[in-house]
N, C-alpha and C positions, 0 to 999 in steps of 0.2 A: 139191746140191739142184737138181732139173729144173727146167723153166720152171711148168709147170702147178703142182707141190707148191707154186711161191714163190707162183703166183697165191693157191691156198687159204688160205696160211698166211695172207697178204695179208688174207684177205676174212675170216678168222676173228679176226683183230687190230680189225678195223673194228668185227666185233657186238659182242667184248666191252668194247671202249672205249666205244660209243654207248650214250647214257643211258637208262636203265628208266623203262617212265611209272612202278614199281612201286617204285623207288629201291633203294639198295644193301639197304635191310632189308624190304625188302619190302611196303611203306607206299606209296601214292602220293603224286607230288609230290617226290618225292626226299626224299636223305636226311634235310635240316634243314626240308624240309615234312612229313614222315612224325609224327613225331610231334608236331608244332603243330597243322596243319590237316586234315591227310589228304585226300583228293581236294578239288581246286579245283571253284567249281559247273563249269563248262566240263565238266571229267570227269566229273563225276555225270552227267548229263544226256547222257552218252551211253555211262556203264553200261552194261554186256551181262548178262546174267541167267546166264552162265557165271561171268562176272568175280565177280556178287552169291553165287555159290553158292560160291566158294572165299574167301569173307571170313573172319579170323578176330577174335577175340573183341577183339584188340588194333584192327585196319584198321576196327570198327565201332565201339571207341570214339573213334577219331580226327575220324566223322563230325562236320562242324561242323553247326549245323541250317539253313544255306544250302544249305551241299552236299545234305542230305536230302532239301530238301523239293524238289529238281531230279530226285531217281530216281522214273522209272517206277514207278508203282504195281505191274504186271507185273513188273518187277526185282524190287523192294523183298520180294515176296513168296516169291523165292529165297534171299534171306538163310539161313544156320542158324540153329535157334533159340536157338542156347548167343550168335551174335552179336546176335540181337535182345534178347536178356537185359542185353547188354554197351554197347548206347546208350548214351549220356548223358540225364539227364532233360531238359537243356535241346532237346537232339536231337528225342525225343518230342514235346515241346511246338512242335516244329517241322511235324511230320504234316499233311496237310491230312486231309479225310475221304474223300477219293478214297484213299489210301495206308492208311489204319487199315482200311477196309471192305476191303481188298486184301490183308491180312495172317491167315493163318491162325490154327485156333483154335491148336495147338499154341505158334504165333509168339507168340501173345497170353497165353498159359498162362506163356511163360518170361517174360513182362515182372515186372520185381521192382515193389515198393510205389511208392518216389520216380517210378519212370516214369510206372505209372499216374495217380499224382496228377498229374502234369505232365499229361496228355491235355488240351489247352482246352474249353471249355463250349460253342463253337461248333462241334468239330468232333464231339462227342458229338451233340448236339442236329440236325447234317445227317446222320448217321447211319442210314439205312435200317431198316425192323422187322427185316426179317430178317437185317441185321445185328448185331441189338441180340440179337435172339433167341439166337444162338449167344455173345456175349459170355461168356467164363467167370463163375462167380462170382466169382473172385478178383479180376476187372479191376471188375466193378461191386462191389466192398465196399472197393475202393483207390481209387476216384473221388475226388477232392477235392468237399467241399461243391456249389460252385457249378456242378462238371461233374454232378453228380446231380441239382442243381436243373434243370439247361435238358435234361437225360432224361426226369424227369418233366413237365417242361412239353409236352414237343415230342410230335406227332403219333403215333411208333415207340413210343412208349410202349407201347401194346397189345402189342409185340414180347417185352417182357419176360416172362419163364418165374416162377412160382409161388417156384423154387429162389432164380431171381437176386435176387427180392424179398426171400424173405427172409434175401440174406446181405448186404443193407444192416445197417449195425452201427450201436449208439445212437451212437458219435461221430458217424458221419454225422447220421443225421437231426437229429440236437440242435440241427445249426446250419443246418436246413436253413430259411428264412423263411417266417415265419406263412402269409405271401401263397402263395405255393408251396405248402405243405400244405392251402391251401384249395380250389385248382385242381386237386389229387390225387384221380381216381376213387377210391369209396368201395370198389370190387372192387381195389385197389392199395395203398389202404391197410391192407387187411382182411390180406394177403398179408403186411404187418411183419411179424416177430417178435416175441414178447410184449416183451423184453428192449428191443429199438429202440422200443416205441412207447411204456413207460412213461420214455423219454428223452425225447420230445415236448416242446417247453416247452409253460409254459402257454398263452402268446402262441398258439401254434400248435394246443393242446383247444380254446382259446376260439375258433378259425373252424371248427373241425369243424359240420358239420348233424348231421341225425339219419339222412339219410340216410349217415353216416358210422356212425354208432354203431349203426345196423341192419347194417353189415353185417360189424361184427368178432365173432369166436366171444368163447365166453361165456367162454374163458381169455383172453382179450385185455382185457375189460372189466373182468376179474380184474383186470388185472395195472396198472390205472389206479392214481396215487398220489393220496393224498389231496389236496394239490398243486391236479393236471391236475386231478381233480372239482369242486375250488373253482374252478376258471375256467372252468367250462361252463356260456355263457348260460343264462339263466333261464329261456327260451324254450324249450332245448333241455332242460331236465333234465323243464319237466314233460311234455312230448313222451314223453323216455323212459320218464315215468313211468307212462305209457298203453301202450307198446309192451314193457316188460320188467316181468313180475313180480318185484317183490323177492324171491321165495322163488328164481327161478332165478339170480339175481345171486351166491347167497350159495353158498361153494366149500363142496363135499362134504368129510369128513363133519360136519364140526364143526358145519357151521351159521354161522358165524363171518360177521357183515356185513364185505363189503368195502367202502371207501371209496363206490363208485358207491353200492350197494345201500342204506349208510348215510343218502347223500344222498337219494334217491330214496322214501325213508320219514318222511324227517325233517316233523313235523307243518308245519313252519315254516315250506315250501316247498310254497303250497300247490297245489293238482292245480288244474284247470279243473274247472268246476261250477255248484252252486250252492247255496248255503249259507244256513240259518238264522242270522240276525245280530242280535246284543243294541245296543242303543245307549245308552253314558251319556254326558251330553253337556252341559261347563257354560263357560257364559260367564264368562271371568275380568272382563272389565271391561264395562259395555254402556256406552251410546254416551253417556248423556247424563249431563251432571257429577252426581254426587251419588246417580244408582240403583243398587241393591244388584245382584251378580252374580245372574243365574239361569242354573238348571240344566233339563236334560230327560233323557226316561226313553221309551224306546220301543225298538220291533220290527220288525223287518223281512228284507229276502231279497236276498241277493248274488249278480251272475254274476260269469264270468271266463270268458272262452274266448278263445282263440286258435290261429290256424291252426295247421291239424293239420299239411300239409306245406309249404307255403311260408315259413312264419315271418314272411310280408312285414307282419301285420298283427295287432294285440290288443287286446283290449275287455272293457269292464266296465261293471258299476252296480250301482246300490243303487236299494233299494223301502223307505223308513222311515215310520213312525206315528209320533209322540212327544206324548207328553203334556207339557206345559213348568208349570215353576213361576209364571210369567207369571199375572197376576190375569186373572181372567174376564173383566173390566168395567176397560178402561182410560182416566184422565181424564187429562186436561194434554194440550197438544197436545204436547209432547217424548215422554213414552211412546206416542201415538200413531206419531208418527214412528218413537220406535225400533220400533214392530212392523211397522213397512214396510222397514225396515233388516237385524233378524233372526227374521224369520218361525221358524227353526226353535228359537224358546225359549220361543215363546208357547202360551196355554193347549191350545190344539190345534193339530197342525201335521204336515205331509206335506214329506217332500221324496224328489226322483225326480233320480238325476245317470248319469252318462254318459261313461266314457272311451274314445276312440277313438285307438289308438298304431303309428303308421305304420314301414315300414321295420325292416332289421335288427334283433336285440336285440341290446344294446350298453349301456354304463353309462349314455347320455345319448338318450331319445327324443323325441319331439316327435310332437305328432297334436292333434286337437281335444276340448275338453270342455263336457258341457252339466248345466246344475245348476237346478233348478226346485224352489222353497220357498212352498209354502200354509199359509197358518194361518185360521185362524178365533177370533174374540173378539167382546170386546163392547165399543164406544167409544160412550163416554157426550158425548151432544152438548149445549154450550148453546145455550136458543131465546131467542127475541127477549123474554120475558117473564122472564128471569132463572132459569128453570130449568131441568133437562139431563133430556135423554129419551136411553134406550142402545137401538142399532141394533148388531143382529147384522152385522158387516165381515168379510169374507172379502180379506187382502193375499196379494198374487202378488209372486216374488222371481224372475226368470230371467235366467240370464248363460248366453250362448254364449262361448267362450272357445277360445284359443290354450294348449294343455297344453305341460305337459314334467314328465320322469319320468326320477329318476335311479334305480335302484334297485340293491342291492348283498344278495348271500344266502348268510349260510356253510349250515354246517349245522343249526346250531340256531337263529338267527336270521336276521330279513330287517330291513332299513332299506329304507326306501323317503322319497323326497322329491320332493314334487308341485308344481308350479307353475301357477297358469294366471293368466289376463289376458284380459281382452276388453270389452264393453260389457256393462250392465246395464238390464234396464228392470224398474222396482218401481210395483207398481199396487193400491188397492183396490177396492171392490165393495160398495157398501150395498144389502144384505137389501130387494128391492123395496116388501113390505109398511111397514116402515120409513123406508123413505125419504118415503110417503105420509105415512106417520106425521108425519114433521118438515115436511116441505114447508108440511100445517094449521096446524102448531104454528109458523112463520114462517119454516122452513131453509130457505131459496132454495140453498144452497150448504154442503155438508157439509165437504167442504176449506177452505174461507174458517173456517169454523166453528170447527175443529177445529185443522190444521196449521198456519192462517194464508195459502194459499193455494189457490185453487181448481184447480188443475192434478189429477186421477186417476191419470195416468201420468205419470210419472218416467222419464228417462234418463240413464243416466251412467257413469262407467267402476269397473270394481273387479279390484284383484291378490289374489291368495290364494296363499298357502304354507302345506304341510304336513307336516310331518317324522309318519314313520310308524316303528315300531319295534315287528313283531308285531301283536300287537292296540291298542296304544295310540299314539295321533294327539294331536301337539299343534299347533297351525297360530293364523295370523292373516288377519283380511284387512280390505283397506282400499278403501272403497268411497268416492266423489266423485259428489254430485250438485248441481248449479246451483241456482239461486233460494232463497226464503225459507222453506221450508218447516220448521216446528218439527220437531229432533231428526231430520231425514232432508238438508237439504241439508250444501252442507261436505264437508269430508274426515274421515274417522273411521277409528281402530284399533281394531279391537276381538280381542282373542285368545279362545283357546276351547281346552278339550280334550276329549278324547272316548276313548272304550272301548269296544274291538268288539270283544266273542266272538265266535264262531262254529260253530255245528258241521253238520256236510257233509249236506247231503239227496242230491245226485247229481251222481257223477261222469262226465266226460267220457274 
């Protein structure tokens, strides 16, 4: 052998003893690195995009997710896609959003289920529209819950295509949080599948607006279960019931109400307006030991209305007449009292009330109420000569008050339970002629006279509760007023129930 041959042979003994970054199998990191770790980060991180295009299926599941998340977004996007398939999920989960937005659609079309779901929530959510836009369907309907929740939160949302929306699947959505679905444009939600949206919990119909429910088709609304309709505020159902005719609710050809459509007719539940209202209305016990219960009998006219698109606000009243079983002419200063106490049982009597209901609808509200009771009778006074002259009295009853309102509504029934609290000021009024009257006859003082003191206005605090159940209200209330006054100072219970027809003069 010559000098030169030995030299070669020499130098060709050298290459193939000298170690592979690529190991005896072909793996980096050598042999016993090859299949543990595969490229050390050092290696990744200086990846050549020839090196990434001759990876196979095996060298890319070797990736550890340190190593990954060191390749060049540039590199990473030479992968094959049979290797991008071949990741580990822990791997993907490794991704920042520099490297996912770096990755073709193809690259992304071969990622299997477990990959997708591994993708994190922040790196969906940094994600570009126009990255989001080309997303396959397959990758957006293999999201894990919480990586679809911070998509639809995030800004790129708009990026999403008609298609990707609707290959969100009801597993998804089912778990996706109330909160989140309320934050979801109502042109986003419209975009569900029928299938995904009667998955919806209830939790999550109950924040819908109506600006939600305006803007899904009329198979969407179809496809609500009876369920989601029972948890669609109150607020919201008579809203829809203004914006959708029941006749279009109900699916061709049959006619057949669907759940919404059901709701949305139900007398029970009722519309905004204003209504003709019957009053029966009787005191189970009155105030003073030993009087018989009375009853009354009257008429009158109800609103309701509330915001038509904010929801922020709702209100109501009553306009009643009542003729009460109460005697015409009342003696003793105790039944005096009590018709300063319940103006609305006495022989003639007005009352005029007022709710005012703030914020969201929700099982629990809170706002102000005002309630104003006139009556008109006749109190027979003693004069200084031993006998009683009657003076026409007109008693005033007005509480402004601190409300709250729970109220709960299937379909054929509503519950509702009323609360309020606040001060009371209770006052009479002697018929001027009258009072001339007694003045001659020796009444220096009609209250001295009568109640036992000369005070005309009263002040004092009173609670009231009402349990309502459709047309029939059964409630109490407990009013406290100071000093001596016959049958009106003290603390008093007195319960009552009452019955309210009604039928609609005009809707809103």
């Amino acid at each position: 052998m010559g000098k030169g041959m030995g030299i070669k042979v020499f130098w060709l003994a050298m290459v193939l003893a000298a170690p592979s970054p690529w190991g005896a199998r072909g793996q980096p990191g050598g042999a016993e690195g090859d299949a543990a770790s595969g490229l050390t980060v050092e290696e990744a991180a200086r990846l050549g995009s020839a090196d990434a295009a001759a990876f196979t299926e095996a060298k890319a599941a070797a990736l550890s997710p340190d190593a990954i998340a060191r390749i060049e977004p540039s590199v990473l996007k030479t992968l094959p896609t049979a290797a991008v398939g071949a990741l580990t999920p822990k791997a993907v989960a490794a991704l920042t959003p520099a490297q996912l937005q770096a990755l073709t659609t193809p690259q992304l079309r071969a990622m299997k289920a477990d990959q997708v779901g591994a993708i994190r929530p922040d790196v969906v959510e940094a994600l570009g529209a126009d990255v989001v836009g080309r997303l396959p369907t397959s990758v957006v309907a293999g999201l894990a819950p919480e990586a679809l929740e911070a998509l639809f939160l995030a800004e790129n949302v708009g990026g999403l295509t008609p298609r990707q929306v609707g290959a969100v699947t009801d597993e998804q959505i089912g778990r996706v949080r109330p909160e989140v679905v309320e934050k979801m444009a109502p042109a986003t939600v419209a975009l569900l599948s029928t299938k995904a949206l009667a998955a919806l919990t209830t939790d999550a119909i109950g924040v819908l607006t109506v600006e939600h429910f305006e803007a899904l088709s009329r198979a969407q609304r179809q496809a609500l279960t009876a369920a989601q309709v029972g948890a669609i505020r109150l607020s919201g159902r008579e809203l829809l019931r203004t914006t959708f005719p029941v006749e279009e609710l109900k699916p061709p050809p049959a006619g057949t109400e669907t759940p919404l459509a059901s709701l949305l007719a139900s007398s029970a539940n009722r519309k905004s307006g204003v209504r003709l209202l019957g009053n029966g209305y009787a005191q189970l016990k009155n105030p003073s030991p030993g009087a018989e219960a009375s009853e009354a009998f009257g008429i009158g006219i109800e609103f309701d209305l509330a915001s038509r698109r904010s929801e922020q606000f709702h209100w109501g009243g009553q306009l009643i007449i009542n003729k009460g079983s109460a005697d015409a002419v009342l003696r003793g200063g105790k039944a005096q009292g009590d018709s300063l106490l319940t103006p609305q049982s006495q022989d003639t009597n007005l009352r005029a009330s007022v709710d005012w209901y703030f914020g969201r609808e929700a099982d629990l509200r809170w706002g102000l109420g005002g309630q104003l009771d006139m009556a008109r009778m006749g109190w027979a006074v003693p004069t200084s000569g031993g006998e009683e002259r009657v003076a026409d009295v007109t008693t005033i009853a007005f509480q402004p008050s601190l409300a709250f309102r729970w109220l709960f509504a299937s379909e054929t029934n509503e519950v509702e339970v009323r609360a309020y609290a606040g001060p009371t000021l209770r006052a009479y009024s002697v018929d001027p002629g009258d009072l001339e009257a007694l003045r001659a006859a020796g009444v220096e003082d009609v209250g001295r006279a009568t109640l036992g003191e000369p005070r005309s206005l009263k002040v004092g605090v009173e609670g009231r509760v009402v349990l309502r159940v459709n047309t029939i209200e059964v409630g109490a209330m407990v009013p406290w007023h100071d000093g001596d006054a016959a049958g009106l100072s003290g603390l008093h219970l007195i319960p009552f129930v009452s019955l309210k027809p009604d039928a609609t003069l005009v809707t809103f």
